[in-house]
VMD Tcl script that draws the C-alpha trace (Angstrom):
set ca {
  {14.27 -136.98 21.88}
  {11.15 -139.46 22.82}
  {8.17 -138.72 20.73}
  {6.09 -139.49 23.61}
  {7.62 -136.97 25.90}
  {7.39 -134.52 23.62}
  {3.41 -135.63 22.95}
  {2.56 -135.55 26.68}
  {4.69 -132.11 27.06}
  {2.17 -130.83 24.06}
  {-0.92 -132.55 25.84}
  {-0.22 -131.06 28.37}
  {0.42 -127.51 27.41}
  {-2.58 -127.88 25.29}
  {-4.61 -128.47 28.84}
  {-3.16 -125.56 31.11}
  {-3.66 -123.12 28.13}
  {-7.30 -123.07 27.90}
  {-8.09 -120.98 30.69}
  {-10.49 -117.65 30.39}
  {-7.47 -115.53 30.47}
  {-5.95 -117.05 27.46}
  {-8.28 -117.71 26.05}
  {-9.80 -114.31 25.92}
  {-6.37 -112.81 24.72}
  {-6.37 -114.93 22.10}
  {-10.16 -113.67 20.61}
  {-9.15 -109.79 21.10}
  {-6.16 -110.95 18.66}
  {-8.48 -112.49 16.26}
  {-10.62 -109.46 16.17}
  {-7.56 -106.85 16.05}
  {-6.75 -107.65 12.40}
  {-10.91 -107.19 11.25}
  {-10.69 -103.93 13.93}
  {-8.14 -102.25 11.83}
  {-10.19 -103.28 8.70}
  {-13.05 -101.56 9.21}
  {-11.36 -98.89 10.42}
  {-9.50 -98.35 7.40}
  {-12.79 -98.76 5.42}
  {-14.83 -96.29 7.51}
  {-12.11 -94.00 6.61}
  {-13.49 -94.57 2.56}
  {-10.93 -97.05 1.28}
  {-11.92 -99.99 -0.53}
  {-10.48 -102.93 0.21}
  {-12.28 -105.38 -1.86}
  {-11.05 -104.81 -4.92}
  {-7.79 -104.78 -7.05}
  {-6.16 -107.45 -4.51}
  {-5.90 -105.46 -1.51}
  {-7.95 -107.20 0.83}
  {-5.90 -109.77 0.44}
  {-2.83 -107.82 0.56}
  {-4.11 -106.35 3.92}
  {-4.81 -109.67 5.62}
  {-1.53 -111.03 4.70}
  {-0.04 -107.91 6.17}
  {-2.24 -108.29 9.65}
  {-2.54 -111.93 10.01}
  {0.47 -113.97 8.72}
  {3.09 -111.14 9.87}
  {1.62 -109.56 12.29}
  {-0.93 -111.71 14.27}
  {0.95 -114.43 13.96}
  {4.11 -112.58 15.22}
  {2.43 -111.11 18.13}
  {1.05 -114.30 19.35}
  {4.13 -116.30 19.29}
  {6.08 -113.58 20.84}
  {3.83 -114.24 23.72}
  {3.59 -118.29 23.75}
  {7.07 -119.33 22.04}
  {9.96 -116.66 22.70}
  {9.52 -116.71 26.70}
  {8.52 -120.84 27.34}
  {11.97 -121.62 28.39}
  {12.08 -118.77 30.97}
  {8.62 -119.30 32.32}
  {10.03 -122.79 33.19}
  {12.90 -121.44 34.57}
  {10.99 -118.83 36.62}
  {8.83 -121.65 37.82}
  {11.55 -123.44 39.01}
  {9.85 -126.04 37.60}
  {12.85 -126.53 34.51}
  {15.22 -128.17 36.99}
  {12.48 -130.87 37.31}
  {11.95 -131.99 33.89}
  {15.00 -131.63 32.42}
  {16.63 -134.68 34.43}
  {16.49 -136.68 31.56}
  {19.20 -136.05 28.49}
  {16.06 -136.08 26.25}
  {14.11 -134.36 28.61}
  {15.27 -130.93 27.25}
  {14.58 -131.21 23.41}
  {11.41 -132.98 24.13}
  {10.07 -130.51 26.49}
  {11.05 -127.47 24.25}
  {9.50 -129.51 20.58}
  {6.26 -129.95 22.93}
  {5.76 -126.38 23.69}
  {7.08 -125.00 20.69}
  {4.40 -127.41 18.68}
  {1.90 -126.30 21.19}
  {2.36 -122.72 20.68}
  {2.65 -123.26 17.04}
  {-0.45 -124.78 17.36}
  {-2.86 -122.11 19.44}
  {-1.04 -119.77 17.17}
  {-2.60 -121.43 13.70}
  {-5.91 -121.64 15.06}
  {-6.00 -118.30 16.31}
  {-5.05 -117.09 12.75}
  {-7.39 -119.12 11.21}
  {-10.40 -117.72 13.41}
  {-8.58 -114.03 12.59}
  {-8.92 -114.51 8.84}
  {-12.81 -115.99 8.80}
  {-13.90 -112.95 11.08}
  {-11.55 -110.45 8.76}
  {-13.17 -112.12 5.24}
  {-16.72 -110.98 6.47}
  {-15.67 -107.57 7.06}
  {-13.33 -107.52 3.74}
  {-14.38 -109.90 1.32}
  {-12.81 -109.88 -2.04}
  {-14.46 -109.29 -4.91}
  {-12.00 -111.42 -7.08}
  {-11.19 -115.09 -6.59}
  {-12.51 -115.11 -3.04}
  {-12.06 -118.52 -1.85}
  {-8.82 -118.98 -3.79}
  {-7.32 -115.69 -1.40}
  {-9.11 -117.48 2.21}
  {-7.55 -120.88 1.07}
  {-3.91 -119.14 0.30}
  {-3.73 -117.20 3.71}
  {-5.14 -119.86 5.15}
  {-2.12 -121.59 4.13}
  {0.04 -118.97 4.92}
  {-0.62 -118.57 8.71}
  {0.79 -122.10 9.86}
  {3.92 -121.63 7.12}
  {4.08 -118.30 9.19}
  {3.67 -119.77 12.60}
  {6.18 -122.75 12.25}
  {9.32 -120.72 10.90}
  {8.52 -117.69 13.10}
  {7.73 -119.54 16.17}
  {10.75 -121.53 16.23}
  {12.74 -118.49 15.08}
  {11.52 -116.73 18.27}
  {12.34 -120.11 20.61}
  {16.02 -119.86 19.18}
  {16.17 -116.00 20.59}
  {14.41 -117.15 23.65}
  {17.49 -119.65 24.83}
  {20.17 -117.11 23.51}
  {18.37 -114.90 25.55}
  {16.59 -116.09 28.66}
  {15.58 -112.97 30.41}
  {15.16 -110.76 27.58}
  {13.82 -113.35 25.04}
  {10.76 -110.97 23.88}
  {13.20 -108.10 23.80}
  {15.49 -109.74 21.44}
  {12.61 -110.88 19.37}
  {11.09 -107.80 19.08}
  {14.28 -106.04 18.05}
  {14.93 -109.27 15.02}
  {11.61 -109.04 13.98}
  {11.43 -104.85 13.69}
  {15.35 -105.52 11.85}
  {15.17 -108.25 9.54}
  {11.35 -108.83 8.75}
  {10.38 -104.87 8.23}
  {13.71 -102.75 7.64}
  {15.78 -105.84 5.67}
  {12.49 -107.23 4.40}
  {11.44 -104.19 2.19}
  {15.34 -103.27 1.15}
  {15.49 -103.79 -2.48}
  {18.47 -106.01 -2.62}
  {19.77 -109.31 -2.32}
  {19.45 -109.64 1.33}
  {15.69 -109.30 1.85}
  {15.51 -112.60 0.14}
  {16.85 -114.08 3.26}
  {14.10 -113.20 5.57}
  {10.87 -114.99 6.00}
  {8.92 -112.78 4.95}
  {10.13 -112.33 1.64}
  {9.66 -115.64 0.85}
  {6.12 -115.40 2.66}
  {4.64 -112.60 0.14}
  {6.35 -114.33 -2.91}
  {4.42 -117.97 -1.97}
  {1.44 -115.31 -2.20}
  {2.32 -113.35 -5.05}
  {2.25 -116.81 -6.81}
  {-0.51 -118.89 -5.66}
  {-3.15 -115.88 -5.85}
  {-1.57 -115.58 -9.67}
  {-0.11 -111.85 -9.54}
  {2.67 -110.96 -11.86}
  {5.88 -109.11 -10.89}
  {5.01 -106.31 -12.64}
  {1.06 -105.86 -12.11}
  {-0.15 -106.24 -9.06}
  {-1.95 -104.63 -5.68}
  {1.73 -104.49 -4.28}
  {3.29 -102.91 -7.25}
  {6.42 -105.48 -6.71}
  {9.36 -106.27 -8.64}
  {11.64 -109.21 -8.60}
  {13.51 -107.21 -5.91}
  {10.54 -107.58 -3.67}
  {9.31 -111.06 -4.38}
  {10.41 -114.07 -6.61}
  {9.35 -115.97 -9.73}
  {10.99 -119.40 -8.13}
  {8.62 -122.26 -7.95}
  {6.79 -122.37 -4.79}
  {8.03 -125.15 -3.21}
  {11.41 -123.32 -3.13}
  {9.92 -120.56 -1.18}
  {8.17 -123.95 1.22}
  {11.41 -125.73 1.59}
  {13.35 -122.16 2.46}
  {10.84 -121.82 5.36}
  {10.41 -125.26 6.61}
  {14.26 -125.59 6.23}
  {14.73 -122.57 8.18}
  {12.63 -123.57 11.02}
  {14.45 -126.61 11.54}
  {17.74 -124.95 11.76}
  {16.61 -122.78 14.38}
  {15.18 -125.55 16.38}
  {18.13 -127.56 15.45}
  {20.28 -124.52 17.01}
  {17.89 -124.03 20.23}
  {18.49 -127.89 21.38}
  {21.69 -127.36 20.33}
  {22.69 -124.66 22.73}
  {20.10 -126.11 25.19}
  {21.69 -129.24 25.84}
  {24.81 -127.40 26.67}
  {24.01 -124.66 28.82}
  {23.16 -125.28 32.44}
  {20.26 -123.11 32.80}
  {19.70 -120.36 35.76}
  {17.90 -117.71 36.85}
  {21.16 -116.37 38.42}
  {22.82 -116.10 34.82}
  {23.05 -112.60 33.44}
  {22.01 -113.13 29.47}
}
mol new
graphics top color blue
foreach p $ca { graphics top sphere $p radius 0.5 }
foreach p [lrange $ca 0 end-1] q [lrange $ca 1 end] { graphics top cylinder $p $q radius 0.2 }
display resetview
């Protein structure tokens, strides 16, 4: 891997994706999670108070804005290269391949933070919290790149298992482990992201296991120290990136392959 390559990849990627087209999918996803917010308060339920605000916004920005996006920038960027024919190209090099996937994973990473940033200032005028305000922006606000690096290179793993039906695959692990195992109240739902996600802000907003908006239990989140829960997720992501150069460096990449 050459640091530079994989800078000019993310340059580069930076540059083609601000076009109008992106660029306006990207603002009707920052407005979708403060859409559904006033939505739900038009219907006469208060979000401001008690936590759920915040409890909301974690729901619509860190899981599922950030999810969304990424399924859309990270899970398919080896396949759009491929599709291209433009992967045969820049792969000559032995480093070529890990630097060209850490540049567009970082890139999509990236795009994907700010997006959730702008989603959670528009979403904080329509639902501001009565209690501890900033203290909830600054956690999610910390939240949505934690979110973006372990599920975006989570979803570029799937995407070179699975060329052609990369945001297929991703859909189907993200419906299986991060909603169905996520909110099974056993062992196992400590082993997805999200878990470890709503425990980071179960503790740095200050809630206790047993009172709280999200009436949990240890079986839903965890009294560890935070920077468990921070080295779980950054350790995760680097396995799956780990695995995706892995297997990239040692499959000879087609569009003729059935995957």
């Amino acid at each position: 891997m050459n640091p530079r390559t994989i800078w000019t990849v993310f340059r580069f990627e930076c540059g083609r994706a601000v076009t109008f087209a992106r660029l306006s999918v990207w603002v009707l996803l920052g407005v979708f999670p403060a859409t559904l917010l006033v939505l739900v308060q038009n219907n006469g339920a208060r979000l401001e108070s008690d936590g759920r605000a915040a409890v909301a916004m974690f729901i619509l920005i860190p899981e599922l804005l950030c999810c969304m996006n990424l399924l859309l920038a990270a899970a398919p960027l080896i396949y759009a290269e491929l599709e291209g024919k433009t992967w045969t190209y820049l792969a000559i090099n032995p480093a070529g391949k890990a630097s060209i996937l850490l540049g567009k994973y970082c890139a999509a990473v990236l795009f994907t933070v700010v997006v959730g940033w702008f989603s959670l200032a528009f979403s904080l005028i329509v639902a501001w919290p009565d209690t501890e305000p900033l203290r909830v922006a600054a956690v999610l606000a910390i939240l949505v790149p934690l979110a973006s690096l372990v599920y975006g290179a989570a979803y570029v793993f799937i995407g070179v298992i699975f060329l052609r039906r990369a945001m297929v695959a991703a859909v189907i692990y993200t419906i299986i482990s991060e909603v169905l195992i996520g909110f099974i109240p056993a062992l196992i739902n400590q082993l997805t992201m999200q878990f470890h996600l709503r425990s980071l802000l179960a503790k740095w907003i200050g809630w206790g296991l047993i009172a709280d908006p999200l009436r949990m239990n240890q079986q839903f989140v965890s009294d560890a120290p935070a920077w468990q829960h921070v080295v779980f997720l950054l350790g995760a992501a680097i396995v799956f990136l780990t695995g995706a150069i892995t297997l990239l460096r040692r499959r000879e990449l087609t569009l003729s392959v059935e995957v």
